[in-house]
PyMOL CGO cylinders between C-alpha atoms (Angstrom):
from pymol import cmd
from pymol.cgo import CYLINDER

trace = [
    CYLINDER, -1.76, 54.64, -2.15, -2.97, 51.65, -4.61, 0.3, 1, 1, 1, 1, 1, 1,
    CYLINDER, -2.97, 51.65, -4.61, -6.58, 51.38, -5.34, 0.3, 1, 1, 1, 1, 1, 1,
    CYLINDER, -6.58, 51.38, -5.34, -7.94, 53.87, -3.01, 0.3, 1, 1, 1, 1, 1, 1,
    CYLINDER, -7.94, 53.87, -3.01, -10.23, 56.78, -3.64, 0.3, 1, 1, 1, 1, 1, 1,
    CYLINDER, -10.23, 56.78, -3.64, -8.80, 60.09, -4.59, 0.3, 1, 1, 1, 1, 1, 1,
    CYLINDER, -8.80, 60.09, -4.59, -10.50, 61.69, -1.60, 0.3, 1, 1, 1, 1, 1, 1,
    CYLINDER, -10.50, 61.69, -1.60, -8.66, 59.66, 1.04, 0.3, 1, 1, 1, 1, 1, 1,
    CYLINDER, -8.66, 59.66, 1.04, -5.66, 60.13, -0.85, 0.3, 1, 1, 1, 1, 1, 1,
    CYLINDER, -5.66, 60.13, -0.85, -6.47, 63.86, -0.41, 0.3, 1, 1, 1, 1, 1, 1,
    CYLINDER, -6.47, 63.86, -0.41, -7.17, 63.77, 3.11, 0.3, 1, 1, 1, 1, 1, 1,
    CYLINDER, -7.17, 63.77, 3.11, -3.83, 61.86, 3.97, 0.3, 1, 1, 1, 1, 1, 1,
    CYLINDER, -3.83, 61.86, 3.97, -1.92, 64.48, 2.16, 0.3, 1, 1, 1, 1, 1, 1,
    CYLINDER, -1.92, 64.48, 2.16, -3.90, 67.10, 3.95, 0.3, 1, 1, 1, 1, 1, 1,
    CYLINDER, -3.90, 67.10, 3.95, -2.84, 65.77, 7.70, 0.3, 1, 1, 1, 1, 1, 1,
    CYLINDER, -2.84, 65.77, 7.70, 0.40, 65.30, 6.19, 0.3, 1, 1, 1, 1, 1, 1,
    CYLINDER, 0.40, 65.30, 6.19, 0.69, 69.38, 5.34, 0.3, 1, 1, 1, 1, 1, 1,
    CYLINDER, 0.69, 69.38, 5.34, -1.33, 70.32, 8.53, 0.3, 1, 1, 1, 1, 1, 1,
    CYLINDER, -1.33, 70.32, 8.53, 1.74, 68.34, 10.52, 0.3, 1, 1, 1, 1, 1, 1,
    CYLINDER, 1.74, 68.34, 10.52, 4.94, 69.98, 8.70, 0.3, 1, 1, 1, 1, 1, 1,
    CYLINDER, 4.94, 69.98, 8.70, 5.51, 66.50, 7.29, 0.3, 1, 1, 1, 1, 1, 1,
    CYLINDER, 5.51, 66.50, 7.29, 5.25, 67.34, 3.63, 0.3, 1, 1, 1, 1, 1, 1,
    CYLINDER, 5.25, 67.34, 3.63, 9.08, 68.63, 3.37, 0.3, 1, 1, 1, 1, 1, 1,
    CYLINDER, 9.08, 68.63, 3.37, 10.18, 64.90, 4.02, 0.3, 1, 1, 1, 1, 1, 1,
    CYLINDER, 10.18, 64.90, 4.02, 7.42, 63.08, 2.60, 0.3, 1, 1, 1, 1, 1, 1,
    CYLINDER, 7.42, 63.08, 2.60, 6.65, 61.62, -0.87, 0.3, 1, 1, 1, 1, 1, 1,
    CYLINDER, 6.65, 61.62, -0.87, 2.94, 60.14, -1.86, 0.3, 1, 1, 1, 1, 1, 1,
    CYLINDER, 2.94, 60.14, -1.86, 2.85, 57.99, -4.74, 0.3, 1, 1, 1, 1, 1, 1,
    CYLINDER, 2.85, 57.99, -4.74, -0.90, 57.49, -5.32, 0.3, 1, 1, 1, 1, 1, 1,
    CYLINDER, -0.90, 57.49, -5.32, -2.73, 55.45, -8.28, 0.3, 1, 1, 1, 1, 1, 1,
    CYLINDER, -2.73, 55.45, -8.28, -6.33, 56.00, -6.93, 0.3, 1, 1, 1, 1, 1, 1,
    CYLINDER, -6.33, 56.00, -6.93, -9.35, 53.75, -7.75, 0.3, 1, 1, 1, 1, 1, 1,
    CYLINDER, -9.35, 53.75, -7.75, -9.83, 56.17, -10.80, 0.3, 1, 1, 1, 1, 1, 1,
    CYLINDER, -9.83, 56.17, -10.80, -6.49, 54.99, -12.53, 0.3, 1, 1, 1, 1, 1, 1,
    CYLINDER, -6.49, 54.99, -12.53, -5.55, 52.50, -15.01, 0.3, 1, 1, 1, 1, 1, 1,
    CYLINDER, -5.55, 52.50, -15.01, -4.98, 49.64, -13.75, 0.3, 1, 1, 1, 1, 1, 1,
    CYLINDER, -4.98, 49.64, -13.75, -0.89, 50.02, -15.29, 0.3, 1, 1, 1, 1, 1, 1,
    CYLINDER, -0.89, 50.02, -15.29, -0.78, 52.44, -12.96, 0.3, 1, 1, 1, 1, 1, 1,
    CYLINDER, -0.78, 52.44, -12.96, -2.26, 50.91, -9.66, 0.3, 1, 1, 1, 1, 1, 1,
    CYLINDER, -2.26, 50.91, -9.66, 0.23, 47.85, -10.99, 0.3, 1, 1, 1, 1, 1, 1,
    CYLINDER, 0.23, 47.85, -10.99, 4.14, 49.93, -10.82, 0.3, 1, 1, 1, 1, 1, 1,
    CYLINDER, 4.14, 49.93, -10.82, 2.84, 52.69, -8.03, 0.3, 1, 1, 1, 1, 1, 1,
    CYLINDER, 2.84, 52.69, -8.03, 4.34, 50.47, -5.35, 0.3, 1, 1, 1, 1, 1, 1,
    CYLINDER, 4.34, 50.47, -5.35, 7.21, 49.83, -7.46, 0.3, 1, 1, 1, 1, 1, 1,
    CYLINDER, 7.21, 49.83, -7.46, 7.70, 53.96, -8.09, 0.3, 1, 1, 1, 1, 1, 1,
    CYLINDER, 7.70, 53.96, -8.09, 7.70, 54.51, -4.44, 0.3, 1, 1, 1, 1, 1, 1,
    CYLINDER, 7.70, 54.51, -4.44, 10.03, 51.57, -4.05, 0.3, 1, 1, 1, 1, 1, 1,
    CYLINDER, 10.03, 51.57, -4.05, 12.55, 52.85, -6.20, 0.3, 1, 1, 1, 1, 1, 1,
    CYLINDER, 12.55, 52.85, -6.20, 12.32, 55.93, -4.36, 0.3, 1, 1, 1, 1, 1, 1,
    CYLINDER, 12.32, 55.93, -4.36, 13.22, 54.70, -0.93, 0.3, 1, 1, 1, 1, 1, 1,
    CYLINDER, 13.22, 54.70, -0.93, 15.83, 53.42, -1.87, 0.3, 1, 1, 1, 1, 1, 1,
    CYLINDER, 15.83, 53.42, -1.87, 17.61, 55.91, -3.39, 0.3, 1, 1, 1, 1, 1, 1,
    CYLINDER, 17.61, 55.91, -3.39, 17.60, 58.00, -0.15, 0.3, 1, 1, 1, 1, 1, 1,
    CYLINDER, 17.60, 58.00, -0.15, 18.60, 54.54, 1.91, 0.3, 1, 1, 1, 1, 1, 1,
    CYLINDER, 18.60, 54.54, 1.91, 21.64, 53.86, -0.80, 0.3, 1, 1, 1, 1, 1, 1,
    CYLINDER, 21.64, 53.86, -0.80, 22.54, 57.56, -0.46, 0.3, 1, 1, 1, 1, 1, 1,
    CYLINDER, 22.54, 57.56, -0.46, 22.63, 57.31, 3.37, 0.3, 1, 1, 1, 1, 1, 1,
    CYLINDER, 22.63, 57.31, 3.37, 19.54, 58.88, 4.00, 0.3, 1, 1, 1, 1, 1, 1,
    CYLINDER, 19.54, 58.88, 4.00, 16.65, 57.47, 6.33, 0.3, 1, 1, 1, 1, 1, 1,
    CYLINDER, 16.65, 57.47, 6.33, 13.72, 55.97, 4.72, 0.3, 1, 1, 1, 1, 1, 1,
    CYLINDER, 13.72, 55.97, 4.72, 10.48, 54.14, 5.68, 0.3, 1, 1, 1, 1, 1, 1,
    CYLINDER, 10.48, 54.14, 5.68, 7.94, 53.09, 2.83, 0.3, 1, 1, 1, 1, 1, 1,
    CYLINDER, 7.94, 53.09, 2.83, 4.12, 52.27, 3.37, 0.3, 1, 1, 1, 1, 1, 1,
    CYLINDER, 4.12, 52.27, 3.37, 2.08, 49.74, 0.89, 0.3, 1, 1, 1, 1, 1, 1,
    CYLINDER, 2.08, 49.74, 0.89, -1.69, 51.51, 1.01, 0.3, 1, 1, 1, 1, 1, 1,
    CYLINDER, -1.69, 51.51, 1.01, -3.00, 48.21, -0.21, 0.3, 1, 1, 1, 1, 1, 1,
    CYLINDER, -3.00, 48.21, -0.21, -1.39, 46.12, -1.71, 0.3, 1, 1, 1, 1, 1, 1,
    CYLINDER, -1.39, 46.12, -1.71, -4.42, 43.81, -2.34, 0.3, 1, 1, 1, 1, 1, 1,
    CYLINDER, -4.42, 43.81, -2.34, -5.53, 46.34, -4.69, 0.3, 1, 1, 1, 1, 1, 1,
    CYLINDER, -5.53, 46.34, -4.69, -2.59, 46.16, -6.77, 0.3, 1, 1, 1, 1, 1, 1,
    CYLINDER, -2.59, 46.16, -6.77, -2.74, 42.56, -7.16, 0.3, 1, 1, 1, 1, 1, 1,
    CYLINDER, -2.74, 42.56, -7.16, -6.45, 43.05, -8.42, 0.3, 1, 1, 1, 1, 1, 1,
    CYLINDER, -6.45, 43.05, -8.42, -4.92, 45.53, -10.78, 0.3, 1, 1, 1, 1, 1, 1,
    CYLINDER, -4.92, 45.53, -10.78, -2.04, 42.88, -11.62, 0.3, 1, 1, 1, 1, 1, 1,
    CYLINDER, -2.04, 42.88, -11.62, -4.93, 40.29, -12.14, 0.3, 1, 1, 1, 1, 1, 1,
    CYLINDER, -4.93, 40.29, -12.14, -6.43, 42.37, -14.62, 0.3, 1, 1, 1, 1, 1, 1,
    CYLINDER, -6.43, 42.37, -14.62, -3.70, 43.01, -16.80, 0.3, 1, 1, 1, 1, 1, 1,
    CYLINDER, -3.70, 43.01, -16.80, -2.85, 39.04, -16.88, 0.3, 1, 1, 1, 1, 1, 1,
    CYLINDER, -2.85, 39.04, -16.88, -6.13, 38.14, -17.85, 0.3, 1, 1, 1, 1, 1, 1,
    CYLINDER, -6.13, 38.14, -17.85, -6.41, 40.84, -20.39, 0.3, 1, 1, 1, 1, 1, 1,
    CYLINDER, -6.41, 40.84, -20.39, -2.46, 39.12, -21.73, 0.3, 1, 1, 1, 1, 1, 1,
    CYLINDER, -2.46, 39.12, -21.73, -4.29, 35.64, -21.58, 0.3, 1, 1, 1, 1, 1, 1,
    CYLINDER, -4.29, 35.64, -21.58, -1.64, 34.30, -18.87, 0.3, 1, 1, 1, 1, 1, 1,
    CYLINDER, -1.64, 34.30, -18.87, -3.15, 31.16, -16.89, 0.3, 1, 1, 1, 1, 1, 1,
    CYLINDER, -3.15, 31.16, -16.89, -4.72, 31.93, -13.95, 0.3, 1, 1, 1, 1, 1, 1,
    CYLINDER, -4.72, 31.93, -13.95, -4.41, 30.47, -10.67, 0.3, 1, 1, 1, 1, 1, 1,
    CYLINDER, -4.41, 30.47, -10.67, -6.13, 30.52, -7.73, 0.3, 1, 1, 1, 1, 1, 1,
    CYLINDER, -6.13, 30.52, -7.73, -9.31, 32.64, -7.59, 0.3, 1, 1, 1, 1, 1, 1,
    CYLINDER, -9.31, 32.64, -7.59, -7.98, 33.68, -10.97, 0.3, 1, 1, 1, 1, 1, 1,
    CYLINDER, -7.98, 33.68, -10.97, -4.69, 35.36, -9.71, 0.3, 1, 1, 1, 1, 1, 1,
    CYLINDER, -4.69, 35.36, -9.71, -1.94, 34.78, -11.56, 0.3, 1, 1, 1, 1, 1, 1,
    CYLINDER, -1.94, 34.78, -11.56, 0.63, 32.28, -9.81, 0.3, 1, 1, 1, 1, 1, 1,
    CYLINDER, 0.63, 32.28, -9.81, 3.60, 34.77, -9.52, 0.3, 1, 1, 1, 1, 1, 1,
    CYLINDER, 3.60, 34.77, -9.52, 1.67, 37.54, -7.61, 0.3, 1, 1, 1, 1, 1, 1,
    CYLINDER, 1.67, 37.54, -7.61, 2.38, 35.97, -4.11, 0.3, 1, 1, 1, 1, 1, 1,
    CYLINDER, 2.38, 35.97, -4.11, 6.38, 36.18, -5.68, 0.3, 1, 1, 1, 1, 1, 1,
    CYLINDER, 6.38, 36.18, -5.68, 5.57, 39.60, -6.96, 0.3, 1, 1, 1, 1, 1, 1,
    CYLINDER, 5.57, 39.60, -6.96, 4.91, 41.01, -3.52, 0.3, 1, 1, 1, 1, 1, 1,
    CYLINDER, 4.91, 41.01, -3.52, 7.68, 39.07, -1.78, 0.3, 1, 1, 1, 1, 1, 1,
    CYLINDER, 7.68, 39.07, -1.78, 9.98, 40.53, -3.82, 0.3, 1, 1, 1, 1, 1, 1,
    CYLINDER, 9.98, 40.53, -3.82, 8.54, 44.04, -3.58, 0.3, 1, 1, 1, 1, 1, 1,
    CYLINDER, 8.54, 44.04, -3.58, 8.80, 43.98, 0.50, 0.3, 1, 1, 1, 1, 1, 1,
    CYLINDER, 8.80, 43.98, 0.50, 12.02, 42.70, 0.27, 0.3, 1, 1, 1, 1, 1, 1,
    CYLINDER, 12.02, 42.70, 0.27, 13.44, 45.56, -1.39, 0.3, 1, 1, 1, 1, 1, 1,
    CYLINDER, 13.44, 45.56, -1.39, 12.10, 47.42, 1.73, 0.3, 1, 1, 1, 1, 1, 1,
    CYLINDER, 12.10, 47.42, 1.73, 14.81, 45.62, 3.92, 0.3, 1, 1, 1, 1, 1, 1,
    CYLINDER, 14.81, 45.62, 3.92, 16.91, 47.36, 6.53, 0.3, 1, 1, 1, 1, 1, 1,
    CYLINDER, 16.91, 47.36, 6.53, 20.33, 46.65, 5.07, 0.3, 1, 1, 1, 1, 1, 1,
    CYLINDER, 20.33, 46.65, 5.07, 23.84, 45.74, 6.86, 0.3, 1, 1, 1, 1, 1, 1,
    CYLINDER, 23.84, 45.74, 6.86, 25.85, 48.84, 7.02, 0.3, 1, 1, 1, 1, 1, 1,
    CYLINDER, 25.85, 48.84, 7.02, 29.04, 46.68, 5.12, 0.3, 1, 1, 1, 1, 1, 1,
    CYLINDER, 29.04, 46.68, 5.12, 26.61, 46.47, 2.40, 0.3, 1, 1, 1, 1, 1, 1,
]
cmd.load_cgo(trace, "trace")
């Protein structure tokens, strides 16, 4: 969870608990509250996660809760860096930044 407010965060983990789903379930959350370094590599975290448990055979589906939020958090930390903007004062390489990030979330080929 990127951005959001430490209450919903809360909440989700709650439902999660109340269903059993906590043993196979991992939240990475950078609420609304964090620094915006943290909002930036949360998706990245839970990335890394996932696929661990895919490359050691393991089943594995990850969830982006928003990833809009971390390219406001990305924005930030370029402008604060003094990198060019681009449009409405993104940087250019945050539409790359989140193609890369959801292709790591690929189903791969079993040869692979």
């Amino acid at each position: 969870a990127v951005g959001q407010k430490r209450s919903t965060v809360a909440q989700l983990v709650q439902t999660l608990e109340e269903n059993d789903a906590m043993k196979y379930s991992i939240v990475v959350a950078a609420t609304a509250s964090e620094a915006a370094p943290l909002q930036y590599i949360a998706p990245f975290t839970g990335c890394t996660m996932g696929e661990y448990f895919r490359d050691n055979g393991k089943h594995a589906v990850i969830i982006y809760d928003d990833l809009s939020k971390q390219a406001v958090a990305y924005r930030q930390m370029s402008l604060l860096l003094r990198r060019p903007p681009g449009r409405e004062a993104y940087p250019g390489d945050v539409f790359y930044l989140h193609s890369r990030l959801l292709e790591r979330a690929a189903k791969m080929n079993d040869k692979l």
